[in-house]
C-alpha positions in Angstrom: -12.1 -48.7 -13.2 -9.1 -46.8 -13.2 -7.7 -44.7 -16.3 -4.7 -47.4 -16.6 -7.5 -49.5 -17.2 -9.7 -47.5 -19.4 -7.1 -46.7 -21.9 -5.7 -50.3 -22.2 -9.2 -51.7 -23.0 -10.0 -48.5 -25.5 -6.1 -49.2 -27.0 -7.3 -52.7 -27.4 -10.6 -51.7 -29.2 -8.8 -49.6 -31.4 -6.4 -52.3 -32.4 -8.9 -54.6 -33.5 -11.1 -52.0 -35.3 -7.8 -51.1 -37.7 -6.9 -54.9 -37.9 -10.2 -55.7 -39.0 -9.8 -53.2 -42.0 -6.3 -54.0 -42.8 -7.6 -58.0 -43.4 -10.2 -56.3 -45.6 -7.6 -54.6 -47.3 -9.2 -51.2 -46.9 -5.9 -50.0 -45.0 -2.2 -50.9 -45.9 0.1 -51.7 -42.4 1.3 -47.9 -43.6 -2.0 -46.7 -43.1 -3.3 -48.6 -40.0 0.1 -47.8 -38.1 -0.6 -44.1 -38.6 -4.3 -44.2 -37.3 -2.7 -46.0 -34.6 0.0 -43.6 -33.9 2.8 -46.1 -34.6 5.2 -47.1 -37.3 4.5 -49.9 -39.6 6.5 -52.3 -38.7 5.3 -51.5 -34.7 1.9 -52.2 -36.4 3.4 -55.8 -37.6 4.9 -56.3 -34.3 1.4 -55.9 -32.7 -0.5 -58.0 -35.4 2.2 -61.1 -34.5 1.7 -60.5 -30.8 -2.1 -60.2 -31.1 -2.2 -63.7 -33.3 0.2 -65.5 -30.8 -1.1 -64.4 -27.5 -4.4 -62.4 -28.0 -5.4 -59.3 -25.8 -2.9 -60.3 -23.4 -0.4 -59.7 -26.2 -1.2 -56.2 -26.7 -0.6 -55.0 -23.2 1.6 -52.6 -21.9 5.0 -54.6 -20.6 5.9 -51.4 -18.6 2.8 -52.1 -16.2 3.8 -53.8 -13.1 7.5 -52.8 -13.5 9.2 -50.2 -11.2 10.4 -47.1 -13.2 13.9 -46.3 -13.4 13.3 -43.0 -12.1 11.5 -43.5 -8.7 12.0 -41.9 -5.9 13.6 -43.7 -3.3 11.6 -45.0 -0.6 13.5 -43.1 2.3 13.5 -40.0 0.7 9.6 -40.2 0.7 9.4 -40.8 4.3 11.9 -38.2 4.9 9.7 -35.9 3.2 6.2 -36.8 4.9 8.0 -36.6 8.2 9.0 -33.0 7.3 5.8 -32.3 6.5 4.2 -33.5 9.9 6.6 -32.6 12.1 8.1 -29.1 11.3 5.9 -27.7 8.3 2.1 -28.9 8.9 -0.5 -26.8 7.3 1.6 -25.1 4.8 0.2 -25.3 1.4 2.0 -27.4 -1.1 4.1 -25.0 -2.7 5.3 -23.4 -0.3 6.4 -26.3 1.3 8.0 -27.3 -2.1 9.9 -24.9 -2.7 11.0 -24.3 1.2 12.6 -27.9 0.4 14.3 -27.1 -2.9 16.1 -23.6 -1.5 17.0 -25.6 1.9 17.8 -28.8 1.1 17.9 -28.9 -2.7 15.0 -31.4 -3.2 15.3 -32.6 -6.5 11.6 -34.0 -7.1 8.7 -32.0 -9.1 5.6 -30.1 -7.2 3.2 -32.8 -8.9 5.0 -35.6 -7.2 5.0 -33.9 -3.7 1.5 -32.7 -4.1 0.3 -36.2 -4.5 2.6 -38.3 -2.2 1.0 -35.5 0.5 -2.6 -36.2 -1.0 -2.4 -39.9 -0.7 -0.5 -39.5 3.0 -4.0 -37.7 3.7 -1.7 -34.8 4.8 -3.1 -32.1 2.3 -7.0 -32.2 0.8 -7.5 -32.0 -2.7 -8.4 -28.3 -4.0 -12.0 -27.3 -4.5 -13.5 -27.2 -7.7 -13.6 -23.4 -8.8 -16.4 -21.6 -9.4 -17.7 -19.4 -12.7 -16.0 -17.9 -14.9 -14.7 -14.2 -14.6 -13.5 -12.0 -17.0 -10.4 -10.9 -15.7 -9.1 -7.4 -15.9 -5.6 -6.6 -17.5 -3.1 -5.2 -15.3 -2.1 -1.4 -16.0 0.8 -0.9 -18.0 3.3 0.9 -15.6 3.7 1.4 -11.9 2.5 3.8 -10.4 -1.2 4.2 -12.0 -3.1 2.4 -9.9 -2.1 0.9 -5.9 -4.7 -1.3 -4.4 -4.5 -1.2 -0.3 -6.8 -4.3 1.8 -6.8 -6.0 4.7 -7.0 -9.1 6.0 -7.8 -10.4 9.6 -6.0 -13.8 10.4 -4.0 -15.7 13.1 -0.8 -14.2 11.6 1.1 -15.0 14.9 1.2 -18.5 16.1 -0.9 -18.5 19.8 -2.2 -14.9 19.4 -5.5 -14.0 18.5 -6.3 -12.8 14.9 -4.5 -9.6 13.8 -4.9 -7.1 10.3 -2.4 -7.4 7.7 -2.5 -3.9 6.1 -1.0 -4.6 2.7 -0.6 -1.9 -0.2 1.0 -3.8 -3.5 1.0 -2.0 -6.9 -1.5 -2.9 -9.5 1.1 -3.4 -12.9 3.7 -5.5 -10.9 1.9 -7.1 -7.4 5.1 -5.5 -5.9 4.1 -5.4 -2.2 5.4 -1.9 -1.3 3.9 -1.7 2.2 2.8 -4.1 5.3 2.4 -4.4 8.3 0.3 -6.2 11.6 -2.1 -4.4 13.6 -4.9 -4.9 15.9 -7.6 -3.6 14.0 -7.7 -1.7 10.5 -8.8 2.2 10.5 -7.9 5.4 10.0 -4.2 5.3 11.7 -3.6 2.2 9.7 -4.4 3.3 6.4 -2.6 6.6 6.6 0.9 5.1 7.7 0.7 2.8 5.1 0.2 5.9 2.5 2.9 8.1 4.2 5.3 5.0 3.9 4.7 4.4 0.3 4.4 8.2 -1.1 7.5 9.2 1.3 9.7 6.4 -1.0 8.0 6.1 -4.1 6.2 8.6 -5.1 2.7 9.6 -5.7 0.4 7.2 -7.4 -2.5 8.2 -9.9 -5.4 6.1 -7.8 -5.9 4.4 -5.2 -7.9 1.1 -5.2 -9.8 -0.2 -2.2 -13.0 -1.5 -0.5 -15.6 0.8 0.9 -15.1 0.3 4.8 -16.5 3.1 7.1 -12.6 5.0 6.6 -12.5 4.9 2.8 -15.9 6.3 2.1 -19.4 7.0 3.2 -22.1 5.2 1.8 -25.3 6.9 3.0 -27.2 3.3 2.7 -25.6 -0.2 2.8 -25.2 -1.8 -1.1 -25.7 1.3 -2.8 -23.0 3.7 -4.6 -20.4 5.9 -2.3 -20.5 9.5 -1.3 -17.8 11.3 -3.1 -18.9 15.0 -2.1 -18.8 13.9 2.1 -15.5 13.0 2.6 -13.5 10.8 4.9 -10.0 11.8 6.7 -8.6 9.4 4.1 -10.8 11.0 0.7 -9.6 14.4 2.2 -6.0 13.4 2.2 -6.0 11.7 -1.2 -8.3 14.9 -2.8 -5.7 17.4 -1.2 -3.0 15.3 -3.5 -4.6 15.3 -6.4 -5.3 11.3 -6.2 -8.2 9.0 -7.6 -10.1 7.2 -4.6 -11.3 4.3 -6.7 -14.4 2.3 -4.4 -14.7 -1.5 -5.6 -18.2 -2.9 -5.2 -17.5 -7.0 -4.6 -14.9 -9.3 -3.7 -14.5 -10.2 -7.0 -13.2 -6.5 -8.1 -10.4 -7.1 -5.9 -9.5 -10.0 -7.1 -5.9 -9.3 -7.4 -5.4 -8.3 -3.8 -7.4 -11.2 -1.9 -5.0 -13.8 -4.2 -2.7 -11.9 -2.9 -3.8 -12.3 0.3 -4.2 -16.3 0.0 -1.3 -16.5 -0.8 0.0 -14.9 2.3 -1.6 -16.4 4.2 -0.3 -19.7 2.8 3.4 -18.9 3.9 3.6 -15.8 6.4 2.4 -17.4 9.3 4.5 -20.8 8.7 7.5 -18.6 8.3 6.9 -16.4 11.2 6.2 -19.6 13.2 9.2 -20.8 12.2 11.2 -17.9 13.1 10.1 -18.1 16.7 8.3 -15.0 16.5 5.0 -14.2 18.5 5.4 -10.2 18.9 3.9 -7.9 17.0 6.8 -5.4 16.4 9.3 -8.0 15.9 7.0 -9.9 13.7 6.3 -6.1 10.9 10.4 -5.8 11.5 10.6 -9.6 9.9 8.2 -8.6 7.0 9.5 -5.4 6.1 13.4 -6.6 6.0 13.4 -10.7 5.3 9.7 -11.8 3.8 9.2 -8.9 1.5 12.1 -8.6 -0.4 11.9 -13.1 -1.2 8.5 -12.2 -1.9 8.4 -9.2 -4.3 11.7 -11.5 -6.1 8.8 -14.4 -6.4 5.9 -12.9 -7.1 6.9 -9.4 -8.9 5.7 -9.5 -12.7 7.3 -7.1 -14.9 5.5 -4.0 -16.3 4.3 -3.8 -20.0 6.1 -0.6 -20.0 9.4 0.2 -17.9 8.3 3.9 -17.4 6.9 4.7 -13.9 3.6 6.7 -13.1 5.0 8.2 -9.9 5.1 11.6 -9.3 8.1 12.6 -7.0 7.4 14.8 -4.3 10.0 17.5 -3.7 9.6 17.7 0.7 8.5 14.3 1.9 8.4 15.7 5.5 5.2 18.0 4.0 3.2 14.7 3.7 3.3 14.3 7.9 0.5 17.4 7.4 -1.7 16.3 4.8 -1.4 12.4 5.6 -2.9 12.7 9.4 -6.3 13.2 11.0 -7.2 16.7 10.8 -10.5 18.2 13.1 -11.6 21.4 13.7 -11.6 23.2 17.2 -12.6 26.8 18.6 -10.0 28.0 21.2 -11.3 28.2 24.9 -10.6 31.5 27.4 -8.2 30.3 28.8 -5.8 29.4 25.2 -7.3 25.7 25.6 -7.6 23.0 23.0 -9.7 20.3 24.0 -9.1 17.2 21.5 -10.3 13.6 22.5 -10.3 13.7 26.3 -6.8 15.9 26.1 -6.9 19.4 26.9 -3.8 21.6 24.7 -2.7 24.5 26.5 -1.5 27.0 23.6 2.0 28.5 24.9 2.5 32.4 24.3 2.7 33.5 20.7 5.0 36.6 19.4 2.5 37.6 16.8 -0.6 37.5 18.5 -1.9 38.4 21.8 -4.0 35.2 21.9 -5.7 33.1 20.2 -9.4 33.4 22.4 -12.2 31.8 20.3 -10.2 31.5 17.1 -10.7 28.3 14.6 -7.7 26.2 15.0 -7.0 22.9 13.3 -5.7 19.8 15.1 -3.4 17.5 13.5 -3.2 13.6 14.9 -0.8 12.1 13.4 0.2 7.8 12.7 2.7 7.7 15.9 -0.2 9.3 18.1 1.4 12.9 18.2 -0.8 16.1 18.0 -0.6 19.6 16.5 -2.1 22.8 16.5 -2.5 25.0 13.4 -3.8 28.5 12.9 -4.0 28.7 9.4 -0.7 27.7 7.3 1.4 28.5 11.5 2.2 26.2 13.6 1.7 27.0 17.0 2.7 23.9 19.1 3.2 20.3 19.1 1.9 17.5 21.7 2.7 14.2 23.1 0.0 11.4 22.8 -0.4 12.1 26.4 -1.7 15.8 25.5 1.8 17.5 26.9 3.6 20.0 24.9 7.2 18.3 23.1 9.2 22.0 22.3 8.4 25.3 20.7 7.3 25.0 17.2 10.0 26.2 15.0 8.6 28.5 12.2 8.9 27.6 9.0 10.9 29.7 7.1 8.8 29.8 3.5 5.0 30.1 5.9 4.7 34.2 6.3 3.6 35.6 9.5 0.2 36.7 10.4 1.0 40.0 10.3 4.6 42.2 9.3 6.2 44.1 12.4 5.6 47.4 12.6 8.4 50.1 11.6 8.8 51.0 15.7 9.3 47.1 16.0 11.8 47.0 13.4 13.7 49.8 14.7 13.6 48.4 18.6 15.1 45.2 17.4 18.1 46.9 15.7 17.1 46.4 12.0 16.1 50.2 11.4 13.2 51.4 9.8 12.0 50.2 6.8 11.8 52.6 3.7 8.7 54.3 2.9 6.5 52.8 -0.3 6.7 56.1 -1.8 10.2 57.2 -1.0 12.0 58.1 -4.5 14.9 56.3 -5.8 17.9 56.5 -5.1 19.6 59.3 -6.9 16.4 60.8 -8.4 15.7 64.1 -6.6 12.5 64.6 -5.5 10.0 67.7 -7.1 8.7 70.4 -4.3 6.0 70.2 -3.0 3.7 73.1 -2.0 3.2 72.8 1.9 5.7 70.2 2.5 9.2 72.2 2.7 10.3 72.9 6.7 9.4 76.1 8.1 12.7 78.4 9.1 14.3 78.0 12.2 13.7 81.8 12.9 10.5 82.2 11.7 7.4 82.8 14.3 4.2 81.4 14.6 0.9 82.9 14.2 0.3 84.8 16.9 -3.2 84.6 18.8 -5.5 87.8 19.6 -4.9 87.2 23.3 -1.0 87.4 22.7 -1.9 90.5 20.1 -3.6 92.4 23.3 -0.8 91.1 25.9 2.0 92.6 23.8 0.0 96.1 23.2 -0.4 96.6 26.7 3.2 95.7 27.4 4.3 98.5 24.5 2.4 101.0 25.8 3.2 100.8 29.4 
């Protein structure tokens, strides 16, 4: 029995039931037509209908008869050939509203979603599962980002690739993604540089507890928060929360996200003609994202933004990178993941034999060497030195030049620390005035005895 069905039959009931009463005179037509959600003299209608024709008088004329408002047949084929030919496997909305901006389809998302469901071209949705309480959104931008990944066949014929994706938690304003190979380290600090170099700095940081997030000394249990990763060091050097989520469920708001992604990303990029992995982040960053921040973006609760603004970008490069530890070999050597750094000659220091450097790798695969807050030179990916490293004006040197220095480069010598002002005079001081041009020295015993000799002769 289908509900058409149902309801006539229960509609029928119902009428009888009321009739019934109304003969009794427990109801007046008044009162029966309200119970049955009609008028009184719709009720009378019904009563001379049900007396000339029974049941059959009660039903519904409309059944059987086309609507007024139906969708003409060729526009429904048109619409299930669309579906096979150009737009198989997107999801329903997607396609519908892909159809309303290009061709200005005038039908509702119900209707398409059923026509497709009764063409067997889309499966009905699962039923969902418990209940979750779900967590309210922070008020502003800026307090909380949530970064994820998700491994799927983004690229039509191309084996699965990792969507990095970094969206803010008060909006679901996709600020950063991008296709890789595989998640890690690289990944996760390019996406950081690109969002803190144009928005700002957030107050957390939301994520899962993968291998580069966190340590977790046993699998299941709680984080380590005192060992750190290149990714906790980074984020603890700004100042930013590292927030771990324990379940799938936590993150509910990125993995919708994500469905829905992946839902209309690869169908657009497929449609696009695109199958390269460069060409396909240039598409998301310049076409897909802005259409689907415009979509998706909810407003803030409040307009104020939790960003802090960071006054030299280009300092970020150093703190958002892979930094290790190295001792420098006899021969001014750095060796750093199968590469060996030769150290070029340094003004301020002899060399740098056994000394604790610090090797920076940074998103594009360029290296670094630091001694302390100096740079001392920069490296390909291939381990071969770019140029000189400039020195940063506002970093101070290891150690000032010396006063003979000073002087051999033309700049003079420096004042003394204790040298008076200028224009106080200075009070004498026993022992320090200069001796007379004309006055002798001391004169030795052996000189004493020379000179007697020489008087008395």
């Amino acid at each position: 029995m289908n509900r058409t069905t149902w309801l006539q039959e229960r509609r029928m009931t119902k009428f009888s039931d009321v009739l019934a009463r109304w003969e009794r005179k427990e109801l007046s037509a008044e009162e029966a037509g309200e119970i049955l959600g009609c008028s009184e003299r719709q009720f009378r209608r019904w009563r001379r209908r049900y007396e000339e024709e029974g049941h059959a008088g009660l039903a519904d004329r409309r059944l059987g008869r086309a609507s007024m408002r139906r969708v003409p047949v060729d526009k429904i084929v048109w619409m299930l050939g669309e579906y096979r030919t150009r737009h198989a496997g997107w999801n329903v909305k997607h396609f519908h509203e892909y159809l309303r901006r290009q061709y200005g389809f005038e039908w509702g998302y119900t209707w398409t979603k059923r026509q497709l469901q009764s063409a067997g071209l889309v499966d009905r949705a699962k039923r969902r599962g418990a209940h979750r309480r779900k967590r309210e959104r922070k008020p502003c931008v800026g307090m909380m980002l949530h970064q994820d990944a998700s491994s799927h066949a983004w690229l039509e014929g191309a084996p699965p690739l990792d969507l990095v994706v970094t969206m803010d938690d008060a909006t679901s304003e996709i600020y950063s993604a991008f296709l890789v190979e595989e998640e890690g380290i690289v990944s996760t600090l390019r996406a950081l540089l690109e969002v803190f170099a144009a928005r700002g700095l957030p107050s957390s940081l939301y994520t899962d507890r993968g291998s580069h997030y966190f340590l977790t000394p046993k699998a299941g249990e709680a984080v380590d928060k005192e060992q750190l990763t290149q990714v906790g060091r980074a984020l603890a050097h700004l100042g930013i929360e590292h927030i771990p989520a324990y379940s799938p469920q936590a993150r509910g708001r990125s993995e919708r996200m994500f469905g829905t992604l992946q839902g209309r990303l690869p169908q657009e990029l497929a449609l696009a003609g695109i199958n390269d992995i460069a060409e396909a982040n240039r598409y998301i960053r310049e076409v897909y994202l802005p259409l689907h921040n415009a979509q998706f973006t909810h407003p803030p609760q409040i307009a104020e933004s939790a960003f802090v603004a960071v006054c030299d970008p280009a300092s970020l490069t150093d703190i958002l990178c892979i930094e290790q530890e190295r001792v420098v070999a006899r021969d001014n050597t750095v060796a750093y993941e199968g590469r060996t750094l030769q150290l070029p000659e340094s003004p301020v220091r002899a060399h740098y034999v056994k000394a604790r450097v610090k090797v920076h790798q940074y998103p594009d695969g360029t290296l670094a060497v630091f001694y302390g807050p100096r740079c001392l030179a920069r490296y390909s990916a291939q381990g071969e030195e770019i140029a000189a490293a400039p020195t940063t004006p506002s970093v101070t040197p290891c150690s000032p030049p010396s006063r003979t220095l000073r002087a051999a480069a033309g700049g003079g010598l420096r004042p003394s620390l204790t040298a008076a002002a200028r224009g106080v005079t200075q009070p004498g001081q026993v022992g320090t005035k200069k001796r007379p041009s004309g006055r002798t020295k001391k004169l030795t015993r052996k000189k004493e005895l020379q000179m007697a000799a020489a008087i008395s002769t």
